[in-house]
Structure formats: C-alpha cells, structure tokens
PQR file of N, CA, C, O and H, with PARSE charges and radii, in Angstrom:
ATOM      1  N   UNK A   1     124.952  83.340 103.474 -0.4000 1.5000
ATOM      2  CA  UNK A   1     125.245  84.204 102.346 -0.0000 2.0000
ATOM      3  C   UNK A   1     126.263  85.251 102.763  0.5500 1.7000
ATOM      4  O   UNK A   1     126.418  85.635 103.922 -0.5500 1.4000
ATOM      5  N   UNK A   2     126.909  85.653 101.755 -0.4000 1.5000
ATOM      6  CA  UNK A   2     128.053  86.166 102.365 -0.0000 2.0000
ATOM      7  C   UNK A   2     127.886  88.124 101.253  0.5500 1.7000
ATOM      8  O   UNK A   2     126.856  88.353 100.619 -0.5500 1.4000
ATOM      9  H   UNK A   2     126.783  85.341 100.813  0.4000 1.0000
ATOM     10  N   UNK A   3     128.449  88.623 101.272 -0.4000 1.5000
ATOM     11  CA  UNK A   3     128.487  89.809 100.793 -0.0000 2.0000
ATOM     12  C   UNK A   3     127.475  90.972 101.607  0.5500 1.7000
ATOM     13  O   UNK A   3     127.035  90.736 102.732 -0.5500 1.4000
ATOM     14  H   UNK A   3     129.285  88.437 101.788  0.4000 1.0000
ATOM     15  N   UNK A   4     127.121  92.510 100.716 -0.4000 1.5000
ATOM     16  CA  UNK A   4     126.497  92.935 101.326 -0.0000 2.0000
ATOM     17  C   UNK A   4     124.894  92.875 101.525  0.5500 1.7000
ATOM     18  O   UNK A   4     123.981  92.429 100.831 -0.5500 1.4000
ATOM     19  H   UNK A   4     127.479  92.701  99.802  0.4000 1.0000
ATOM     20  N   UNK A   5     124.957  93.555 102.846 -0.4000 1.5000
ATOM     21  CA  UNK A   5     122.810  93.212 102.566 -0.0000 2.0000
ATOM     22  C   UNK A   5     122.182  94.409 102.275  0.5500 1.7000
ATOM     23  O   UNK A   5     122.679  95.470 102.654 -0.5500 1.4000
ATOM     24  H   UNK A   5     125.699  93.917 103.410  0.4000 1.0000
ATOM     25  N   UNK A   6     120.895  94.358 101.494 -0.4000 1.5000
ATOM     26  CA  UNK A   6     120.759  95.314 100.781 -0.0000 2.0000
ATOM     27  C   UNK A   6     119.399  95.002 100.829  0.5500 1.7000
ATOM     28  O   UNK A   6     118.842  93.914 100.682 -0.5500 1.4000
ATOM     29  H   UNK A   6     120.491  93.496 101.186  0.4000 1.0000
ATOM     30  N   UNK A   7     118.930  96.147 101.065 -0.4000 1.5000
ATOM     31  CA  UNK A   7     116.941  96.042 101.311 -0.0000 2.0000
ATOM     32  C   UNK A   7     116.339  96.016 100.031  0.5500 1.7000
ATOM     33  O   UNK A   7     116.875  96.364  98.979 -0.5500 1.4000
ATOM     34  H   UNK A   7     119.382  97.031 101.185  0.4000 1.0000
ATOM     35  N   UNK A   8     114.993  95.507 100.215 -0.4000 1.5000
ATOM     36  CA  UNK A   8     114.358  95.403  98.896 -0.0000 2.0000
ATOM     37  C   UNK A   8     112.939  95.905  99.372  0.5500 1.7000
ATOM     38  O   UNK A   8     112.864  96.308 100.532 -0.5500 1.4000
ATOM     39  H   UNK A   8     114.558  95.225 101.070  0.4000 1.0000
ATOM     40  N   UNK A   9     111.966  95.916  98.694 -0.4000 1.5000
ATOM     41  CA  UNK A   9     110.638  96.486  99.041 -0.0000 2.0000
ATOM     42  C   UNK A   9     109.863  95.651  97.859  0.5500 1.7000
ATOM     43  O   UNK A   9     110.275  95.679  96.699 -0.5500 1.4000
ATOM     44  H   UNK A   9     112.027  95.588  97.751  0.4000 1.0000
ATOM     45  N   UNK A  10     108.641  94.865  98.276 -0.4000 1.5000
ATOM     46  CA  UNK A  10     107.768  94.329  97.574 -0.0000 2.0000
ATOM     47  C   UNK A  10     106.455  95.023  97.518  0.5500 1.7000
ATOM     48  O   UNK A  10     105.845  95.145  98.580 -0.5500 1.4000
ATOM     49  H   UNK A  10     108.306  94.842  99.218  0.4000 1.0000
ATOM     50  N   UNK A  11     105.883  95.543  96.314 -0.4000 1.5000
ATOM     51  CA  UNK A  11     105.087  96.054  96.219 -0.0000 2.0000
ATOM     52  C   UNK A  11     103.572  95.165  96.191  0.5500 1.7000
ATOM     53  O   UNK A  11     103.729  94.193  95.452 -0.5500 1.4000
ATOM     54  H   UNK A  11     106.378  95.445  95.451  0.4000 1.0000
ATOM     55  N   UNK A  12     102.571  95.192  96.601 -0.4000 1.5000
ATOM     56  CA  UNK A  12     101.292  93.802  96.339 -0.0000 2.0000
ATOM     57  C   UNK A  12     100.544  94.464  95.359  0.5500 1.7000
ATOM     58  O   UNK A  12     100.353  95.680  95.361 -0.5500 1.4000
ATOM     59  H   UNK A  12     102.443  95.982  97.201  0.4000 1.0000
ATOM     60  N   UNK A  13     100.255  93.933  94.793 -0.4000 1.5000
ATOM     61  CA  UNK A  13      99.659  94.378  93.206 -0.0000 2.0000
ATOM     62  C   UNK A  13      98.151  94.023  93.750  0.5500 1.7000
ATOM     63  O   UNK A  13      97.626  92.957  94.072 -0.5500 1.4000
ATOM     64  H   UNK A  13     100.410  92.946  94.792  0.4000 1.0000
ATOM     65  N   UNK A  14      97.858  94.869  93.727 -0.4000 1.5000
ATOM     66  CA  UNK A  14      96.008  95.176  93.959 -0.0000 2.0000
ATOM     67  C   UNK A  14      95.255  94.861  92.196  0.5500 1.7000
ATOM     68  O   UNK A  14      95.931  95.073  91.189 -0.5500 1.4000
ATOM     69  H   UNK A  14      98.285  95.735  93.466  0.4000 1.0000
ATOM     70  N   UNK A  15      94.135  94.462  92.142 -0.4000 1.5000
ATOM     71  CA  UNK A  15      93.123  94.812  91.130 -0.0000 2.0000
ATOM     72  C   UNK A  15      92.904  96.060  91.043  0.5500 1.7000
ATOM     73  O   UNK A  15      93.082  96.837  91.981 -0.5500 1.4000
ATOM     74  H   UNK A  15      93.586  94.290  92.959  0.4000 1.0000
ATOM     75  N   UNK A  16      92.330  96.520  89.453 -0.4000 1.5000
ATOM     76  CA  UNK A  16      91.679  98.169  89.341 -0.0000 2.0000
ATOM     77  C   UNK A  16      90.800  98.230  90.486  0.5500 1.7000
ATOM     78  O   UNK A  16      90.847  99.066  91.389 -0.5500 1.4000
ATOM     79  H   UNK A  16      92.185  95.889  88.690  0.4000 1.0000
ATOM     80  N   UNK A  17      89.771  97.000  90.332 -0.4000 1.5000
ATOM     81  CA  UNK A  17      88.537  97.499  92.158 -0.0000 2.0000
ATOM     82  C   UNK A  17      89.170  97.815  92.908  0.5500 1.7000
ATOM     83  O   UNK A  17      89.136  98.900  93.489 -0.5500 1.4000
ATOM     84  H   UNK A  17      89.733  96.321  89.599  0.4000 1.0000
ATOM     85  N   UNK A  18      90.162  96.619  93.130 -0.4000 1.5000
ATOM     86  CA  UNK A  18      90.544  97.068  94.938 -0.0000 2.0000
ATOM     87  C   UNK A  18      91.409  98.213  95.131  0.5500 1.7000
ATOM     88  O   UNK A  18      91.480  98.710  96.255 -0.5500 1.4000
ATOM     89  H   UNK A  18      90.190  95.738  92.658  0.4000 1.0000
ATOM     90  N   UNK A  19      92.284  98.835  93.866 -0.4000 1.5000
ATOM     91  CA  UNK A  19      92.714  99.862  93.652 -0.0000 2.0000
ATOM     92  C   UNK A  19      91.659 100.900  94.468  0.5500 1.7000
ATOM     93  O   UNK A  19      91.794 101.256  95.639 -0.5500 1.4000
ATOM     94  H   UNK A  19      92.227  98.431  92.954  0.4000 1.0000
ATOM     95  N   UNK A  20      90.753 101.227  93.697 -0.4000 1.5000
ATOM     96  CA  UNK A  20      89.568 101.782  93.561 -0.0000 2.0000
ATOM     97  C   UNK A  20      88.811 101.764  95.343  0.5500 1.7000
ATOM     98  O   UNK A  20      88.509 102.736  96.036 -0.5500 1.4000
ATOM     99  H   UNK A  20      90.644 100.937  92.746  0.4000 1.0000
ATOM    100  N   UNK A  21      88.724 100.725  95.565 -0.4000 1.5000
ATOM    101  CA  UNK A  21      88.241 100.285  97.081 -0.0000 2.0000
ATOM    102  C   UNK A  21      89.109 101.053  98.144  0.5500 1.7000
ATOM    103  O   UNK A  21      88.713 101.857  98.987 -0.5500 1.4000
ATOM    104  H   UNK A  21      88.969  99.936  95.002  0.4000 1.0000
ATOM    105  N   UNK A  22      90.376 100.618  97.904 -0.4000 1.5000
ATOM    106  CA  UNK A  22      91.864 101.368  98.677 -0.0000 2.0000
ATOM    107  C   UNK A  22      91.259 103.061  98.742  0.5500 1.7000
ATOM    108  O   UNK A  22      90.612 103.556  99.665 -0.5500 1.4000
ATOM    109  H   UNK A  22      90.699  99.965  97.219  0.4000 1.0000
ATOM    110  N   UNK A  23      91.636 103.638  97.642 -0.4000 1.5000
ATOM    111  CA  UNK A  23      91.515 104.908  97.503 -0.0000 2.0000
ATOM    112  C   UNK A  23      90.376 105.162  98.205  0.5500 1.7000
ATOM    113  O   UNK A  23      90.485 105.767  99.272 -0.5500 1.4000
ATOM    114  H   UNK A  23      92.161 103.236  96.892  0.4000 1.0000
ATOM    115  N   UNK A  24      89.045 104.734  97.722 -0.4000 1.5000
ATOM    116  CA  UNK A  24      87.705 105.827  98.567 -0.0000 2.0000
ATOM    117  C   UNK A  24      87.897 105.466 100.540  0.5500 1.7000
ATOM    118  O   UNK A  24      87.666 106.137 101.546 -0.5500 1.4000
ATOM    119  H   UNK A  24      88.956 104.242  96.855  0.4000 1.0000
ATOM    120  N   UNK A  25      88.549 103.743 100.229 -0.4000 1.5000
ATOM    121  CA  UNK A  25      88.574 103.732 102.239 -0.0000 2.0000
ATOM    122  C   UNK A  25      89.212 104.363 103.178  0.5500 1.7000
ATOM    123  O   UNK A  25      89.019 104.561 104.378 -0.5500 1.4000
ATOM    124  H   UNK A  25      88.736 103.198  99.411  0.4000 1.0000
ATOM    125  N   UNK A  26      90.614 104.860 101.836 -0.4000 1.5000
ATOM    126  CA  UNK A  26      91.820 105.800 102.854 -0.0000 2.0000
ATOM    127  C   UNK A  26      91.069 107.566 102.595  0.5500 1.7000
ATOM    128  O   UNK A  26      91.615 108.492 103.195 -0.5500 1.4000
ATOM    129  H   UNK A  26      90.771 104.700 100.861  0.4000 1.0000
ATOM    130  N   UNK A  27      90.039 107.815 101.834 -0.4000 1.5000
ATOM    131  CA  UNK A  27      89.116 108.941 101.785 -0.0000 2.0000
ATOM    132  C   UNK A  27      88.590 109.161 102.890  0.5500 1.7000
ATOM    133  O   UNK A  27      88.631 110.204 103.542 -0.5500 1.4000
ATOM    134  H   UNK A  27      89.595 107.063 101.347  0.4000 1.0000
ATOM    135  N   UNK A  28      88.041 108.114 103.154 -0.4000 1.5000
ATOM    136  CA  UNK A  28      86.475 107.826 104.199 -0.0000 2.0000
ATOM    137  C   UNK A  28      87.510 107.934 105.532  0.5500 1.7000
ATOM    138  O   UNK A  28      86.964 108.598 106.413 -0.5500 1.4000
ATOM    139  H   UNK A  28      88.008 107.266 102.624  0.4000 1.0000
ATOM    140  N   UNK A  29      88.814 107.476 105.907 -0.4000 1.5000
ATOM    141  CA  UNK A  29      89.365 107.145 107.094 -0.0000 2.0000
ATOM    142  C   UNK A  29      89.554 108.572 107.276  0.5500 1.7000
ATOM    143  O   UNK A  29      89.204 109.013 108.371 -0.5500 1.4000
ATOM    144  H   UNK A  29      89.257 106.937 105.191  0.4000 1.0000
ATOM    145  N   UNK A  30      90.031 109.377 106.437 -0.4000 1.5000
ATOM    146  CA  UNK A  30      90.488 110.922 106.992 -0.0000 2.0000
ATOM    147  C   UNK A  30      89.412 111.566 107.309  0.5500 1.7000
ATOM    148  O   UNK A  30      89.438 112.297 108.299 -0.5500 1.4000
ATOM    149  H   UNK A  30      90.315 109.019 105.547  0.4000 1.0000
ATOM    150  N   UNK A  31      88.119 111.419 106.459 -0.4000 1.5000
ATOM    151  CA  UNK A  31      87.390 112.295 107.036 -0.0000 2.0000
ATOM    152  C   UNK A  31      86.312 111.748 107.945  0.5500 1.7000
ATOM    153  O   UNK A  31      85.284 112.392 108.152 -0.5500 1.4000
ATOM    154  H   UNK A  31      88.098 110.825 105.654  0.4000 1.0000
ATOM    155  N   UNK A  32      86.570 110.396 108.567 -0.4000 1.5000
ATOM    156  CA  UNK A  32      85.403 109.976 109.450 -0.0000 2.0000
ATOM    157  C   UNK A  32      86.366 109.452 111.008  0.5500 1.7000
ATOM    158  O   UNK A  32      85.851 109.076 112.062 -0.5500 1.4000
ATOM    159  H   UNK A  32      87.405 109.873 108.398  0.4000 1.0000
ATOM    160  N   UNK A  33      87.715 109.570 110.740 -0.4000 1.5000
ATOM    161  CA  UNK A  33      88.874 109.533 111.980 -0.0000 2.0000
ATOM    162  C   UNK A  33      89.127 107.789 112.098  0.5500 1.7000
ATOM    163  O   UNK A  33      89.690 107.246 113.049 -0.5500 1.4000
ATOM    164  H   UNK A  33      88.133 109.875 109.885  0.4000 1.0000
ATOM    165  N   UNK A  34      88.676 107.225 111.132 -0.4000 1.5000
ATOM    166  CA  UNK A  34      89.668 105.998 111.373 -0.0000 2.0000
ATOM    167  C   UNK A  34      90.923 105.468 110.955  0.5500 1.7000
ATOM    168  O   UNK A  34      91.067 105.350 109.738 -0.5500 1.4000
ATOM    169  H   UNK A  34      88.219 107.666 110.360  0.4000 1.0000
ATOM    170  N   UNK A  35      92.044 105.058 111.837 -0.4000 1.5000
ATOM    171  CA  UNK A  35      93.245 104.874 112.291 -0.0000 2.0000
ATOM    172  C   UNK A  35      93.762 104.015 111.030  0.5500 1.7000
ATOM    173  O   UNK A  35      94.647 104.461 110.299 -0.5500 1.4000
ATOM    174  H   UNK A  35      91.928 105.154 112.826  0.4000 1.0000
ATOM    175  N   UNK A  36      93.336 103.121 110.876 -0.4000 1.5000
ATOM    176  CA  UNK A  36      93.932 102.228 110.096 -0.0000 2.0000
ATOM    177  C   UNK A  36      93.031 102.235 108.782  0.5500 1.7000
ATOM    178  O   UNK A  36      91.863 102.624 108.798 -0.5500 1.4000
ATOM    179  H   UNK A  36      92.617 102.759 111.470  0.4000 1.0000
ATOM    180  N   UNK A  37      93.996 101.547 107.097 -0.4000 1.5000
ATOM    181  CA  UNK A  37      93.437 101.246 106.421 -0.0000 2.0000
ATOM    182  C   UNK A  37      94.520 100.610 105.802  0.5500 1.7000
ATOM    183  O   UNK A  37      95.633 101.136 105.819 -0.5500 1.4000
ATOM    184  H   UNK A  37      94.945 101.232 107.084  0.4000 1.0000
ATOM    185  N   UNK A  38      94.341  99.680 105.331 -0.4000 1.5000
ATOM    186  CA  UNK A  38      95.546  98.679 104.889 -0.0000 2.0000
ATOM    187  C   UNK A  38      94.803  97.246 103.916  0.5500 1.7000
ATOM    188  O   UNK A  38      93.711  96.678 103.878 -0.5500 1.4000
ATOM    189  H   UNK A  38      93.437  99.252 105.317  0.4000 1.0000
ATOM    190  N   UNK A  39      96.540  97.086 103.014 -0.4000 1.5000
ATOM    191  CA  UNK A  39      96.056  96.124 101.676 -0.0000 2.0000
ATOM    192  C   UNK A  39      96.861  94.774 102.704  0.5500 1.7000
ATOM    193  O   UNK A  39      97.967  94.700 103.239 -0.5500 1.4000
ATOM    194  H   UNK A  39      97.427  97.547 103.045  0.4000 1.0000
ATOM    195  N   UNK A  40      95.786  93.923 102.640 -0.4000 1.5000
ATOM    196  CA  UNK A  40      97.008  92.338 103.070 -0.0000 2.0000
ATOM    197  C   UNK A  40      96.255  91.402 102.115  0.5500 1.7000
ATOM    198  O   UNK A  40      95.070  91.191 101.858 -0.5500 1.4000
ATOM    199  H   UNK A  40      94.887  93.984 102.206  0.4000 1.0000
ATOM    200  N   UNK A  41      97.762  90.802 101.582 -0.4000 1.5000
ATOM    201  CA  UNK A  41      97.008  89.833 100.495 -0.0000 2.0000
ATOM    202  C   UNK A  41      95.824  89.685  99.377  0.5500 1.7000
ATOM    203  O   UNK A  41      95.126  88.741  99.007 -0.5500 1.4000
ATOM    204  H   UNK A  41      98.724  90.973 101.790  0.4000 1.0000
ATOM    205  N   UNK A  42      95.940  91.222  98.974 -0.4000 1.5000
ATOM    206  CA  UNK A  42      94.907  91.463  97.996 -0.0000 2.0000
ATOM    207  C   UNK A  42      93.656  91.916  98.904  0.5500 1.7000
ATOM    208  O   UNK A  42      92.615  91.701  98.282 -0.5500 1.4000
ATOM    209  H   UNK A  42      96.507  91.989  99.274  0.4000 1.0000
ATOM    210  N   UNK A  43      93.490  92.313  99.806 -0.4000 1.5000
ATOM    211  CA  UNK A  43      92.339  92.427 100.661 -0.0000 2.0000
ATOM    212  C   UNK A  43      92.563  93.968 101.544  0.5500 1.7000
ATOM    213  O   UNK A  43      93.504  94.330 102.249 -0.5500 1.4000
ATOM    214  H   UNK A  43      94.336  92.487 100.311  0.4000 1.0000
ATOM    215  N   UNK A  44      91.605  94.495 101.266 -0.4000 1.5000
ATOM    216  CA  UNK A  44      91.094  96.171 101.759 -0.0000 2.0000
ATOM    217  C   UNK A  44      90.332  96.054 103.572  0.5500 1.7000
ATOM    218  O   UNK A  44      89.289  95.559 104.000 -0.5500 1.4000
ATOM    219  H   UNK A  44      90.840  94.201 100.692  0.4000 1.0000
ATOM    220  N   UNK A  45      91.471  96.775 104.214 -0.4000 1.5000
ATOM    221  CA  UNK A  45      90.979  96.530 105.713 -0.0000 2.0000
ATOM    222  C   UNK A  45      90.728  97.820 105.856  0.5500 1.7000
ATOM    223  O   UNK A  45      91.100  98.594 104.974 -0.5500 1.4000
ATOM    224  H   UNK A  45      92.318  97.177 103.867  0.4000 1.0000
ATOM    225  N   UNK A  46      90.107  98.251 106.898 -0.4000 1.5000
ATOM    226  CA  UNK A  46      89.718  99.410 108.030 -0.0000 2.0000
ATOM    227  C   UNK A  46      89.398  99.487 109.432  0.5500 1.7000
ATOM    228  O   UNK A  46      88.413  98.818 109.743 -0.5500 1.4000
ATOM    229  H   UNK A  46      89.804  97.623 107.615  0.4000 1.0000
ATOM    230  N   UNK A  47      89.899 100.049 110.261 -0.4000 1.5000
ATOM    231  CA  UNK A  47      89.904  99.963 111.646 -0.0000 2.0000
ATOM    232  C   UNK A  47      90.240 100.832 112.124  0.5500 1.7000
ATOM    233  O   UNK A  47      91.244 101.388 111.679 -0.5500 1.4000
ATOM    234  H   UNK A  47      90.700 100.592 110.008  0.4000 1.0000
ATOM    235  N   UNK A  48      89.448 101.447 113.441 -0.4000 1.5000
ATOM    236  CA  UNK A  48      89.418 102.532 114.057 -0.0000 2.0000
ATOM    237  C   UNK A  48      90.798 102.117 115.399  0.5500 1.7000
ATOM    238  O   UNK A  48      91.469 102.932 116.032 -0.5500 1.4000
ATOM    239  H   UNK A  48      88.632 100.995 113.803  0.4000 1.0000
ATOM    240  N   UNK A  49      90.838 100.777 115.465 -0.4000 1.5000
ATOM    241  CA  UNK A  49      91.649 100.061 116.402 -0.0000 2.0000
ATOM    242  C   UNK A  49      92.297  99.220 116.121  0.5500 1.7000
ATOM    243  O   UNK A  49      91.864  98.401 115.310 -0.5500 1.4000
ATOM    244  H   UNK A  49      90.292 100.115 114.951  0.4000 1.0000
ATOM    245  N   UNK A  50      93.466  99.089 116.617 -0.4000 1.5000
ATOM    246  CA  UNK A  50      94.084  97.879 115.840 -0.0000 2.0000
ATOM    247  C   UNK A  50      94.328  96.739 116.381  0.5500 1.7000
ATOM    248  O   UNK A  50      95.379  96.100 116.340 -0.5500 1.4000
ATOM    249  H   UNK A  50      93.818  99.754 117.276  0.4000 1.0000
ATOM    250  N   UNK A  51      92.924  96.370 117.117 -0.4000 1.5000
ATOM    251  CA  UNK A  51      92.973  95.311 117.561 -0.0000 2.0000
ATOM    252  C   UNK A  51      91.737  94.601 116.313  0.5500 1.7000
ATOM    253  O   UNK A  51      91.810  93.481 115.807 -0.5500 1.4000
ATOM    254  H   UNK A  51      92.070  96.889 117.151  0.4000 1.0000
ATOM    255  N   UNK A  52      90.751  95.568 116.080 -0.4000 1.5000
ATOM    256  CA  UNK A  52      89.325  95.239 115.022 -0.0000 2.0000
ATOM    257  C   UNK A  52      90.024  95.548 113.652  0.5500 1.7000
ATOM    258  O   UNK A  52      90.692  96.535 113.343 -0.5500 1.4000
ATOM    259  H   UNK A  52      90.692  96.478 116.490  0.4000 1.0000
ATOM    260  N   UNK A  53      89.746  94.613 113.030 -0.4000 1.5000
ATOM    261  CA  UNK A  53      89.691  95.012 111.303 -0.0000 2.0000
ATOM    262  C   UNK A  53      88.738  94.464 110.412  0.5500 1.7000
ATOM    263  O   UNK A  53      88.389  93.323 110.111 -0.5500 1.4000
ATOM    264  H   UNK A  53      89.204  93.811 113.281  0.4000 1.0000
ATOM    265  N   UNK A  54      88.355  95.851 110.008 -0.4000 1.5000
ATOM    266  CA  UNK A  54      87.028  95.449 109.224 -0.0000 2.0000
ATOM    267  C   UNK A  54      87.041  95.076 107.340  0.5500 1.7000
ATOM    268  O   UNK A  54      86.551  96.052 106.773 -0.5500 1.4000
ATOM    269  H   UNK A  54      88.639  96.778 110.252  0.4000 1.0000
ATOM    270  N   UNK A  55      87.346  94.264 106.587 -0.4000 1.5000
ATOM    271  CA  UNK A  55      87.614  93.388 105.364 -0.0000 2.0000
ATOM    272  C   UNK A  55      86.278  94.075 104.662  0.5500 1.7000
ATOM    273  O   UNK A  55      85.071  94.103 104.901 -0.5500 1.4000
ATOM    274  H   UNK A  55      87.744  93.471 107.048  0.4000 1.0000
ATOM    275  N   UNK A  56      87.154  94.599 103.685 -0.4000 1.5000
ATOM    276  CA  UNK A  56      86.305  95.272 102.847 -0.0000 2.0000
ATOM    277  C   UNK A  56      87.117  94.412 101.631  0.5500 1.7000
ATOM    278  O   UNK A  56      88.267  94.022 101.429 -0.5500 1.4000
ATOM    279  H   UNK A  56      88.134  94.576 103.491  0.4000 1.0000
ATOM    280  N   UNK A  57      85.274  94.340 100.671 -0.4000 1.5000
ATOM    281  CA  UNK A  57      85.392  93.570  99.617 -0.0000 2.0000
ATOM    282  C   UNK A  57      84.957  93.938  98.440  0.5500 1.7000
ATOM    283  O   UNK A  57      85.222  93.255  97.451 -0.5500 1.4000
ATOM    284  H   UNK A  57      84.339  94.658 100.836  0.4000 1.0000
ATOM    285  N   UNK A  58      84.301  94.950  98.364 -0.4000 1.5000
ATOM    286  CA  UNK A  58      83.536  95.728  97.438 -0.0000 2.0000
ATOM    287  C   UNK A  58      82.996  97.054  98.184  0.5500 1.7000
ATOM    288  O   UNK A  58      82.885  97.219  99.399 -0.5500 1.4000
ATOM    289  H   UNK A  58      84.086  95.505  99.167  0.4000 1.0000
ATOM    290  N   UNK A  59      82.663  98.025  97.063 -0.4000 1.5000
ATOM    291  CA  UNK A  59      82.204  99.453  97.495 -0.0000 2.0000
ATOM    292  C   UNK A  59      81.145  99.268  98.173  0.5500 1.7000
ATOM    293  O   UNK A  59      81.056 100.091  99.085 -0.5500 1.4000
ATOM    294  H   UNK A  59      82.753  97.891  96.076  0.4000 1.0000
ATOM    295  N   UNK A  60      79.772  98.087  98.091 -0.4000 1.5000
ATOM    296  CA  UNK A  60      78.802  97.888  98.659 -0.0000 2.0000
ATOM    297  C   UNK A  60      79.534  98.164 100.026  0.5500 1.7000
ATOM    298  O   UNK A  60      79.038  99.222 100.412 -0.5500 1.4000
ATOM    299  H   UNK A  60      79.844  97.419  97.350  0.4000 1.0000
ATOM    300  N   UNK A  61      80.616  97.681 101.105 -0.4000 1.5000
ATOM    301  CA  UNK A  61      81.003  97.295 102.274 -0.0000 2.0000
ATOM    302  C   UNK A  61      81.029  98.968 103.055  0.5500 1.7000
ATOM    303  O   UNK A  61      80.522  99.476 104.055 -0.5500 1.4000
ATOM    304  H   UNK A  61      81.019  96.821 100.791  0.4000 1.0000
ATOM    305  N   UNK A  62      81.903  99.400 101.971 -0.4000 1.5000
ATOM    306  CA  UNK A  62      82.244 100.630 102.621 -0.0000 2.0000
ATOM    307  C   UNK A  62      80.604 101.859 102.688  0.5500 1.7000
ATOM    308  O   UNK A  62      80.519 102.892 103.351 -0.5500 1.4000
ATOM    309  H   UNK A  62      82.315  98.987 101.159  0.4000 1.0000
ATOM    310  N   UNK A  63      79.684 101.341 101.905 -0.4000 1.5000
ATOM    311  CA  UNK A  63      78.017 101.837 102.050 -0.0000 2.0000
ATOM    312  C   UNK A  63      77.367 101.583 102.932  0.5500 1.7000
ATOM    313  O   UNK A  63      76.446 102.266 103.379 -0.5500 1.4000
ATOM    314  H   UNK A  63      79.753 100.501 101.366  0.4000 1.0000
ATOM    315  N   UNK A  64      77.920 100.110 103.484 -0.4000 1.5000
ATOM    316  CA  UNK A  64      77.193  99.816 104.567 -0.0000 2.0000
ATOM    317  C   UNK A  64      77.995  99.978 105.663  0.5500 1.7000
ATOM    318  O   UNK A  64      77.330  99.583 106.621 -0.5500 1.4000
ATOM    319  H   UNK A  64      78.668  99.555 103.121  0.4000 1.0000
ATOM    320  N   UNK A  65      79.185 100.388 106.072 -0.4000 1.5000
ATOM    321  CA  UNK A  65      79.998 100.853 107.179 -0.0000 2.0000
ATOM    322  C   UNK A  65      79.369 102.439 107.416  0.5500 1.7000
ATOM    323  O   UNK A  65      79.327 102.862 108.571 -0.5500 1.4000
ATOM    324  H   UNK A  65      79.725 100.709 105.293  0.4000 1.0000
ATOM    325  N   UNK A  66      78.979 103.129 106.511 -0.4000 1.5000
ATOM    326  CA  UNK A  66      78.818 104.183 105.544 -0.0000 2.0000
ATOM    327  C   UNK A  66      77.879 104.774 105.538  0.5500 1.7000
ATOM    328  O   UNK A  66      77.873 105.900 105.041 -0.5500 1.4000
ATOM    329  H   UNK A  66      79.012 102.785 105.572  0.4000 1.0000
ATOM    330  N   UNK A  67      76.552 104.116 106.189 -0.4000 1.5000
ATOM    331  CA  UNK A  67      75.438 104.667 104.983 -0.0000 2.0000
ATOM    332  C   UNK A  67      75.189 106.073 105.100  0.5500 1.7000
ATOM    333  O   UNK A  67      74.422 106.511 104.242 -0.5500 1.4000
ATOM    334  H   UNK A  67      76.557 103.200 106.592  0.4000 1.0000
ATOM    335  N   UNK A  68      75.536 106.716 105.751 -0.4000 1.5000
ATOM    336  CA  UNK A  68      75.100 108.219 105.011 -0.0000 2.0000
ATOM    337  C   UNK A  68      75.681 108.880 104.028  0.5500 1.7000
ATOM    338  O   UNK A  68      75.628 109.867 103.294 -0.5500 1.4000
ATOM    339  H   UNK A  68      76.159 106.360 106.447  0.4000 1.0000
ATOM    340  N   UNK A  69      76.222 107.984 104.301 -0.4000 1.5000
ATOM    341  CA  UNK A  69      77.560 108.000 102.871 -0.0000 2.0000
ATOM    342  C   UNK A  69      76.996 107.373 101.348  0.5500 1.7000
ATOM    343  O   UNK A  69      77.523 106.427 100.761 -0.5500 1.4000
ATOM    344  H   UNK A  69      76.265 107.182 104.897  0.4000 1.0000
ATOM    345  N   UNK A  70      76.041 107.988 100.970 -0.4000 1.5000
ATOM    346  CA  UNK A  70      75.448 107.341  99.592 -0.0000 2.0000
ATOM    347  C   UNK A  70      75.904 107.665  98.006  0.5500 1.7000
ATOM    348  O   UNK A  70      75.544 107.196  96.927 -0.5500 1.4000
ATOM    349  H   UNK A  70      75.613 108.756 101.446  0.4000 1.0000
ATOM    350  N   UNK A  71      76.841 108.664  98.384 -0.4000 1.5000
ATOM    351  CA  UNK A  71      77.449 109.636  97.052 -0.0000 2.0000
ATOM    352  C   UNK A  71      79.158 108.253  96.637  0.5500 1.7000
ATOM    353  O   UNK A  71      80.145 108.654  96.020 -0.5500 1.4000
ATOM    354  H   UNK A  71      77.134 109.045  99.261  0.4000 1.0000
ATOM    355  N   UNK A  72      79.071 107.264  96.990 -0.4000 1.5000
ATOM    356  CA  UNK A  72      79.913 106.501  97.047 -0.0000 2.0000
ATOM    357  C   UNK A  72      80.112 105.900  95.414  0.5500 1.7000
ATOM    358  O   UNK A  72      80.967 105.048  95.170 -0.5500 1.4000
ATOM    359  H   UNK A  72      78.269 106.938  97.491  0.4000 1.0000
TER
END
C-alpha cells in the first residue's frame, strides 16, 4: 500500500453487565492495590500480576474474590 499511514484505534464494545462489571473491578483494583484490570474479547480480567489473570464473569466473581466486600 502506498500513501500515508495513519493510526486508527478500535474500540471493543462491552455489554451494559460487563460495562457494569468493568467499572466496580477497576473500583475494587484502586482500593484493594491490584495492578491490572482489563477487557479482552468481551471478557473482564483482574490481576495483582501479570503473569495471573483472574476472568471475571459476573458480579457474583468479584463477591467471591471479595467477600468482605458484600455492599457489591
């Protein structure tokens, strides 16, 4: 291809849940010190390391990563 190159950015379109899931896990990461939280392929991760990632699938996940965490 010939002309100039020019960046693009793809956004991944989440569901309202996982919307929803995203938001309270990147909550929970600031105030409990974990490193990572990230969308791949429609799917809600968390990890203190980025070698572990923990697949969150529903709010139940983040209750049971969580549980004193019941105001969820």
């Amino acid at each position: 291809m010939s002309g100039d190159s020019k960046r693009f950015y793809v956004n991944e379109h989440l569901t309202p849940d996982n919307k929803h899931l995203l938001k309270k896990a990147k909550g929970l990461a600031i105030d409990t010190g974990f490193k990572y939280v990230l969308s791949t392929t429609g799917a809600v991760s968390i990890s203190v390391l980025s070698i572990y990632l923990q697949t969150l699938c529903r709010l139940k996940d983040l209750k049971r990563l969580f549980p004193r965490l019941a105001t969820l």
